[in-house]
DOVEXLO-457513 format. One record per residue (C-alpha): residue in three letters; x, y, z. Coordinates in steps of 0.25 Angstrom, whole numbers, plus 2048, in hexadecimal, padded with zeros to 3 digits. Each point is the difference from the previous one (the first is absolute). Example, Ala and Ser with C-alpha at 12.3 -4.5 7.8 and 13.67 -1.06 7.14 Angstrom:
2
ALA8317EE81F SER80680E7FE 
# end
This chain:
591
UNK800800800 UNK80580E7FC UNK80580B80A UNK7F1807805 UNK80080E7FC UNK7F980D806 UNK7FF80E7F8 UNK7FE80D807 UNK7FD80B7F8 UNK80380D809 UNK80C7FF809 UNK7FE80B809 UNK7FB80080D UNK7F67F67FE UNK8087F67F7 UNK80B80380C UNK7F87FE809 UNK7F97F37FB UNK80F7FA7FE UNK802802810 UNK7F47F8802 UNK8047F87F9 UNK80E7FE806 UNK7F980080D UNK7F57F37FD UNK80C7F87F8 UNK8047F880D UNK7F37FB803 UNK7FA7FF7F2 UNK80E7FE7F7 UNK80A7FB808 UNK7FE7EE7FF UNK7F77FF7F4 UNK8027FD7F3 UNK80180E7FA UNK80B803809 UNK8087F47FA UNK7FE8057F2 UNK7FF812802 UNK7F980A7FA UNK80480D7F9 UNK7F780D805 UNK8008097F3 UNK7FD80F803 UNK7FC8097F5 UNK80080F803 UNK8098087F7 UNK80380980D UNK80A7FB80B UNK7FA7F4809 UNK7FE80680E UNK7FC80E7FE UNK7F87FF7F2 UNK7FD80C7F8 UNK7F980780A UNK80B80080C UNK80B7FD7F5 UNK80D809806 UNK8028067F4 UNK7F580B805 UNK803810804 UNK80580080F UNK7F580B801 UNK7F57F6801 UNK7FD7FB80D UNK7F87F4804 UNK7F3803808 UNK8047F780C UNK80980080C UNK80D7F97FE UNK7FC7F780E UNK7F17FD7F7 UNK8047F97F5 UNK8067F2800 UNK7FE7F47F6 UNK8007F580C UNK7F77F9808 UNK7FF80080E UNK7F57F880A UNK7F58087FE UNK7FF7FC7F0 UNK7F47F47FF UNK8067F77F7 UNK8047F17FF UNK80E8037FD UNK80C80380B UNK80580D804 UNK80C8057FA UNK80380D807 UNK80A80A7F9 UNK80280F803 UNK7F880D7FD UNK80580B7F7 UNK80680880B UNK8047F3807 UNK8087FC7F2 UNK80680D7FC UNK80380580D UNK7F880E7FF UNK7F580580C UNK7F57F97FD UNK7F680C800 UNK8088047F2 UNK7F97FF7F5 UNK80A7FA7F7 UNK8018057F0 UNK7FE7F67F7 UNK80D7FC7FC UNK8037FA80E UNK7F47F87FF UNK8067FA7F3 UNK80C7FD806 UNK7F77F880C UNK7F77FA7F6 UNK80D7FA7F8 UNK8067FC80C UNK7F37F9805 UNK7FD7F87F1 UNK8127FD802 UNK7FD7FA80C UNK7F57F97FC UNK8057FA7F6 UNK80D7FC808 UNK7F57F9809 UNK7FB7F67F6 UNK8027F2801 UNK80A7F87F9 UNK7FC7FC7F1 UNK7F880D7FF UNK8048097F4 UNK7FC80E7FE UNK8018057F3 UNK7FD8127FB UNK7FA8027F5 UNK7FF8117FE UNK7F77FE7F7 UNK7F18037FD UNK7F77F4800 UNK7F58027F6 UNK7F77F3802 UNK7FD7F4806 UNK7FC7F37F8 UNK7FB7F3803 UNK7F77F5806 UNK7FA7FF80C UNK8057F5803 UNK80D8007FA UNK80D809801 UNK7FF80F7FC UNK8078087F7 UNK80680F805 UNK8018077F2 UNK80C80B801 UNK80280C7F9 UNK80C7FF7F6 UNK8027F0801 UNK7F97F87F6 UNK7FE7F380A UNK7F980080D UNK8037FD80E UNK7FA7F1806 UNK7FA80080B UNK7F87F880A UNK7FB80B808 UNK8008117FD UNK7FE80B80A UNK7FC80C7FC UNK80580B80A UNK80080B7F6 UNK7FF80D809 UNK7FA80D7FB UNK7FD7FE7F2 UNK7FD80C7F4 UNK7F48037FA UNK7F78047F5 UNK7FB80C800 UNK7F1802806 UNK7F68067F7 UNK80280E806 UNK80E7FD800 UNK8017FE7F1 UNK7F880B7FC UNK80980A808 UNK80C7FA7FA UNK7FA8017F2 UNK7FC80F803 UNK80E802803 UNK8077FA7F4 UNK7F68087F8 UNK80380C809 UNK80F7FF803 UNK7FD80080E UNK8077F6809 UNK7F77F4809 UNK8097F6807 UNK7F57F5803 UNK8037F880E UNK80C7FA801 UNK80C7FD80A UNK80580E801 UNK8107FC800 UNK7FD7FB7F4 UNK7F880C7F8 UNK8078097F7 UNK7FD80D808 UNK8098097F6 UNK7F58067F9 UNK7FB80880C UNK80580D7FD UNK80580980C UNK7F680C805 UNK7F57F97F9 UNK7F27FA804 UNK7FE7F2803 UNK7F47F9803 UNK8027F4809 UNK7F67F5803 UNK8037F880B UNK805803810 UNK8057F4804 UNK80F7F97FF UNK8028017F2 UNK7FD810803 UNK80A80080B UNK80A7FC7F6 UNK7FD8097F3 UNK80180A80C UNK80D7FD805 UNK8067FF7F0 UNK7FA80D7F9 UNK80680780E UNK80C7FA807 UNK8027F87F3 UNK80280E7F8 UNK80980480B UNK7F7809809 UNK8047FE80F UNK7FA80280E UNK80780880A UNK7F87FE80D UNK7F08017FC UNK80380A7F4 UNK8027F97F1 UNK8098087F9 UNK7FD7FD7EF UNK80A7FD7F8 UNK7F88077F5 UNK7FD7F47F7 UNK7F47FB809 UNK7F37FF7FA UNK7F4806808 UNK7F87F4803 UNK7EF802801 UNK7FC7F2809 UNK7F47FA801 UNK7F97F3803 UNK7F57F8803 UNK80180680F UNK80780A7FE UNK80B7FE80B UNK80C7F8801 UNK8007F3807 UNK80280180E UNK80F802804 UNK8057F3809 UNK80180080C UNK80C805809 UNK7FD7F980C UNK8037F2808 UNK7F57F7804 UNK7FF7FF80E UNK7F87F780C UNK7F77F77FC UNK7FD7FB7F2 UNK7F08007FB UNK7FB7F2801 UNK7FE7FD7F2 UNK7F87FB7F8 UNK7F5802807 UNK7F38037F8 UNK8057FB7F1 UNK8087F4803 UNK8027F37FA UNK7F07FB804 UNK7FC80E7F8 UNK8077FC7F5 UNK7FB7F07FF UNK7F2804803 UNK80180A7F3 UNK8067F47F9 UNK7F67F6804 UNK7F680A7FC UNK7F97F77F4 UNK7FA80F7F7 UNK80F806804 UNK80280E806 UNK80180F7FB UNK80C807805 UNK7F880B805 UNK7F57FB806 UNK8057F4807 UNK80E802802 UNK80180E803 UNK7F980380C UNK80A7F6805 UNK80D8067FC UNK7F980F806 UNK7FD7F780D UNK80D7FC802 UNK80980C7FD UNK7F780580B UNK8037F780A UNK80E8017FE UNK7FF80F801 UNK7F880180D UNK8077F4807 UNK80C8087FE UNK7FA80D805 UNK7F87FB80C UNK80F7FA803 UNK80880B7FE UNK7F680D801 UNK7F67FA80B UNK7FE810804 UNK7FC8027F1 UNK7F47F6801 UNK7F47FF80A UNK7FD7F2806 UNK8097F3801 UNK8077F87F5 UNK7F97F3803 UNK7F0806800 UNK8038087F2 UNK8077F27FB UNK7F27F8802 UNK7F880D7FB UNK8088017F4 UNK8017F17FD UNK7F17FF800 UNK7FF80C7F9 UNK7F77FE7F2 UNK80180A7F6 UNK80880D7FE UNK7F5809806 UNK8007F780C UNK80F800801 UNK8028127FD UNK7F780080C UNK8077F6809 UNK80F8087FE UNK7F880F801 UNK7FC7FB80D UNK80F7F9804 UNK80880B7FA UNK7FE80E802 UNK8098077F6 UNK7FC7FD7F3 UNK80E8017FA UNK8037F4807 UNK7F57F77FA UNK8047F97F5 UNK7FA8067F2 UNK8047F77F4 UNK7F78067F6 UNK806810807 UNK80F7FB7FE UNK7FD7F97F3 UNK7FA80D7FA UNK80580B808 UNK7FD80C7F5 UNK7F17F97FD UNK7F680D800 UNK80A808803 UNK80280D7F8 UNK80A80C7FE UNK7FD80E7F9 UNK80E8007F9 UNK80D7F67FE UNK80980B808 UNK7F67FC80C UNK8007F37FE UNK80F7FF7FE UNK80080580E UNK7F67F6806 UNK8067F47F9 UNK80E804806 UNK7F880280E UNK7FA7F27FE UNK80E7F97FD UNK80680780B UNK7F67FB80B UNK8027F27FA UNK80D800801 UNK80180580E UNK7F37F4804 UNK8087F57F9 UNK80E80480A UNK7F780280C UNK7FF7F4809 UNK7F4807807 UNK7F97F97F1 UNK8067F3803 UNK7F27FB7FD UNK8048027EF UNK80B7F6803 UNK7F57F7806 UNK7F98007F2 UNK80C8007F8 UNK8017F1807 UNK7F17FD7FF UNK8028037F0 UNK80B7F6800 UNK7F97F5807 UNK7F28047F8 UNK8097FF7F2 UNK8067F3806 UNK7F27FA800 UNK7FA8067F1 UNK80C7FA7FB UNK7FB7F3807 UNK7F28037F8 UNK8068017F6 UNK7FC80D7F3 UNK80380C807 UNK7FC80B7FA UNK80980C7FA UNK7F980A808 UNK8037F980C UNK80E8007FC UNK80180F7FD UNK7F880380D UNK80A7F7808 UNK80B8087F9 UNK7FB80F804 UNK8007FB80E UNK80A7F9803 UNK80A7FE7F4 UNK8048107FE UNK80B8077FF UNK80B80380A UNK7FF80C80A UNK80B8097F9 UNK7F97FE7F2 UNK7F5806804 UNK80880C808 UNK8068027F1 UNK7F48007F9 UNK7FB80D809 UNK80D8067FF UNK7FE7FF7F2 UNK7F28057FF UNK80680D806 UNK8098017F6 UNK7F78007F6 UNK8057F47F8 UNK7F47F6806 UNK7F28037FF UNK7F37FB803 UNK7F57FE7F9 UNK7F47F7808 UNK7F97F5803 UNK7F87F87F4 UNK80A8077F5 UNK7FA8007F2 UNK80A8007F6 UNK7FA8037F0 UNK8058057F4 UNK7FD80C7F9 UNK80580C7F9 UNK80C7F97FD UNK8057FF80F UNK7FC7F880B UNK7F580680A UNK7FF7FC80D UNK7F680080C UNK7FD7FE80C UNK7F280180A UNK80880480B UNK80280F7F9 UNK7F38007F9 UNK8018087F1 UNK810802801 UNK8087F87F6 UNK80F7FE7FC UNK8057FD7F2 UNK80D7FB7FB UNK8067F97F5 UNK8057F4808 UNK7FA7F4808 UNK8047F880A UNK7F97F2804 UNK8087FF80E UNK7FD7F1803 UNK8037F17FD UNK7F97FB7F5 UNK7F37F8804 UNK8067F0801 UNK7F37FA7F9 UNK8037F67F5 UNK7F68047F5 UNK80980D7FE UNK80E7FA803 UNK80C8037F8 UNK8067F3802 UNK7FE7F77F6 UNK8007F380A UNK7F5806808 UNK7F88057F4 UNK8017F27F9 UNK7FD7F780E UNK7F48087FF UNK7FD7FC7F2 UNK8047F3804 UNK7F37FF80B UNK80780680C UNK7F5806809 UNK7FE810805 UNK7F980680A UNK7F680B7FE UNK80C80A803 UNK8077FA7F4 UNK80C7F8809 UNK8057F07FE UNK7F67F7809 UNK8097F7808 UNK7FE7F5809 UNK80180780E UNK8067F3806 UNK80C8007F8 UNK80180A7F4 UNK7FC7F77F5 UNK7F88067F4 UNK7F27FE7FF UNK7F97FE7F3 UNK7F48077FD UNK7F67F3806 UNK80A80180D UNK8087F67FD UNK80F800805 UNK80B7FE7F6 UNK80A7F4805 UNK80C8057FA UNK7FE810800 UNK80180B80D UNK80080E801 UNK80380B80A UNK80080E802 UNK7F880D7FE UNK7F97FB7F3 UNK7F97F5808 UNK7F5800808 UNK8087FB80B UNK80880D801 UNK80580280D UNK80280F808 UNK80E8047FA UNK80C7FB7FB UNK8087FE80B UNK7FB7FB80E UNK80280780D UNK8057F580C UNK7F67FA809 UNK7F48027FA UNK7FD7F47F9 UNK8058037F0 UNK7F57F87F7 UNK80A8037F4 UNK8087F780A UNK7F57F5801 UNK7FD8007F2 UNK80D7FF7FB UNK8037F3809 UNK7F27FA7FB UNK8058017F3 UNK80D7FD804 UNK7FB7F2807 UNK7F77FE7F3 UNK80D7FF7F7 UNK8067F8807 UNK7F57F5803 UNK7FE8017F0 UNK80F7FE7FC UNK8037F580A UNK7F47FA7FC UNK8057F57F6 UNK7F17FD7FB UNK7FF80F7FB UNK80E8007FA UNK7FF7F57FA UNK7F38047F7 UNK80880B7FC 
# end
């Protein structure tokens, strides 16, 4: 029998990260059986370095930051990971490069860390295992079920065998939208410049032109960075709280759906006792939805339970903590709340425990903070934007709030459990991002410093963008009848991983081939262990996929310590799956 063979297409984090899970199950499931007496060879296709990938590749501006303290990123598992392999702890960022670990490191230094982590697992496999780079693109993937597969690469005229493939492709390009496209034609008609969404370290920024007016759609990370590389990147500096302009900046006019940046992180250490969570959307939640024989609406039924417990682990931490904020004792407003039905039921519950209503927790307030709210000119509301980033900044270093650190672990544990139940939607993602995935501390110092210079600008919530009288217009309800016009548009963010408008081939044809999608256009996958469903649900033996494109997206693409990492989890079941099928003579042997 010939030597079993796994391809994974995508060698960054996730392909990393699947290798050491790999490395770690070997002794249990490798070491002793028959594939271990003959080997196998792991082929990684990714035409960027193994380790870091494109997106955290070290060939990157030292200017651009990760958004994650040095001492909350790490790419090992430790004891509170639920998964059926072992533990293999291995140090954080800050632990590895030796930097304090409230840094928050640019991303060349975390290239470095991801190469050393894919070096070291690698160097971890056992004996008889072979691992071979391809920098290439794949482009397909042939074959029968029930037979070996064939990864089609660009520029080589045979494909690569295999007995399994894993698709951990990361973020992904994408085809323009409908609105997209027609902005983009009305530019190439128009010589005006639209930069659709995109990895910014990757968009040609050279045709925005200094001192002149661009429109940019979009507030969140890939902001930050456009941000950092029309100002800093053009060789403006900051001495103290004061920008001083290099002259070739662009003025930048900001807008979003919300109209505010994410929320900066937050500067301060957990302390005391942890929220016992889950509490109200747990495990039993998420089988009863499963069990449920006419399913669930996301909404509806799951929800109410997500809002449930983010509340909870707000509260338990103020009653902890603040006890003089609060009226009443923890243990009567814990049995109050639990039986608590409904949102008016439960508003009145915390208006009667909580005196102050800034420390009640709003989601609908904090997800829309500019919603109804209106401003007689853009100078006033340049003022009241800068006011509003300014208080956040001070609440998210205050530990008199420790309460948002309380929901920031309530959102881990709820996405913990969605992952679990498996089509998450993007919204959710986004909403989870704005929260708890924002930009660091001093970015957001920057960006006011930078709106008092002039060079930023903002533009509002709900920011309409059309074409007209050869420029691009843009508004906002937030400063009802004023508008902005320029000749240059910016969509700040990642392209939308759904398959249906993906620019990679491979994904575009396993579609063709059957693949499933959810409503929200991402690649359904079997929640228990990645492998791609087909449109009547059933899993393919032979084919895997991880990563932001699936359905089975996880919060982030790192994992902070001690909280569970279901990117960990998944990339052991997958891991434990290769495994069992390669060392399975059977399965082989019908290859």
């Amino acid at each position: 029998m010939s030597r079993g063979t796994l391809v994974i297409v995508g060698a960054g984090p996730r392909g990393t990260g699947l290798i050491e899970r790999i490395a770690a199950n070997a002794p249990e499931l490798y070491a002793g059986s028959e594939l271990s007496r003959e080997g196998f060879d792991i082929h990684l296709v990714d035409p960027y370095p193994p380790g870091a990938g494109r997106i955290w590749r070290e060939a990157q501006s030292p200017l651009l930051w990760m958004n994650s303290h040095a001492e909350d990123v790490t790419m090992f598992t430790d004891e509170t990971v639920t998964m059926e392999g072992p533990v293999r702890p291995g140090p954080t960022l800050h632990e590895w490069a030796g930097i304090d670990g409230a840094t928050f490191a640019d991303r060349q230094l975390q290239g470095a860390y991801l190469r050393w982590v894919h070096e070291q697992a690698v160097a971890a496999l056992p004996e008889g295992v072979r691992v071979h780079h391809h920098p290439r693109r794949a482009l397909r993937i042939s074959g029968p079920r029930d037979g070996r597969q064939q990864v089609w690469l660009e520029g080589r005229p045979r494909p690569l065998l295999a007995d399994l493939v894993v698709l951990s492709l990361g973020h992904l390009d994408a085809e323009l939208d409908s609105d997209q496209g027609e902005l983009a034609a009305y530019a190439e008609t128009h010589g005006l410049v639209h930069l659709p969404p995109d990895f910014t370290a990757d968009s040609d920024l050279s045709a925005l032109a200094p001192g002149e007016p661009v429109l940019v759609r979009g507030f969140g990370l890939a902001f930050v960075d456009l941000m950092v590389l029309l100002t800093e990147g053009r060789g403006g500096r900051y001495e103290g709280d004061t920008y001083v302009p290099s002259g070739r900046e662009p003025v930048l006019y900001v807008g979003s759906r919300r109209g505010v940046p994410y929320h900066s992180k937050i500067g301060y250490e957990w302390t005391g006792e942890r929220p016992p969570l889950p509490r109200f959307f747990g495990p039993g939640e998420v089988e009863r939805l499963l069990a449920r024989p006419d399913g669930f609406d996301f909404r509806r039924d799951v929800w109410p339970l997500v809002e449930k417990e983010l509340g909870f682990a707000h509260y338990h931490r103020l009653f902890d903590v603040h006890p003089e904020r609060t009226s009443g004792a923890w243990a009567d407003f814990e049995e109050k709340y639990a039986a608590a039905e409904g949102e008016a039921e439960i508003r009145a519950l915390v208006a009667s425990a909580v005196p102050d209503p800034a420390d009640r927790l709003d989601l609908t307030a904090l997800d829309r903070p500019l919603e109804g709210v209106r401003y007689g000119s853009y100078e006033e509301f340049q003022e009241g934007l800068r006011g509003y980033v300014e208080r956040d900044l001070s609440r998210r270093h205050d530990p008199s709030y420790s309460p948002d650190l309380a929901v920031f672990l309530g959102l881990l544990s709820v996405y913990g459990q969605l992952i679990r139940l498996g089509g998450v939607p993007p919204w959710w993602h986004g909403f989870f991002s704005y929260l708890a995935s924002g930009p660091p501390g001093p970015r957001l110092r920057q960006l006011l410093a930078l709106s008092r210079a002039g060079v930023l600008k903002f533009v509002g919530a709900d920011m309409s963008v059309s074409a007209e009288g050869g420029v691009f217009r843009a508004t906002s309800a937030t400063v009802p009848g004023a508008f902005v016009e320029a000749r240059a548009l910016v969509e700040a963010r990642l392209p939308e991983p759904t398959v249906g408008r993906a620019r990679d081939a491979l994904l575009r044809e396993l579609h063709a081939d059957g693949a499933a999608e959810t409503p929200d256009g991402l690649l359904r996958v079997d929640p228990a262990d990645g492998r791609i469903l087909d449109r009547s649900g059933r899993p393919h033996p032979r084919r895997f996929a991880l990563g932001p494109y699936t359905d089975g997206r996880t919060p982030g693409a790192f994992t902070r310590p001690r909280t569970g990492g279901p990117a960990f989890r998944q990339n052991d079941a997958t891991a434990r799956a290769a495994l069992l099928f390669l060392g399975a003579p059977a399965g082989r042997a019908a290859a």
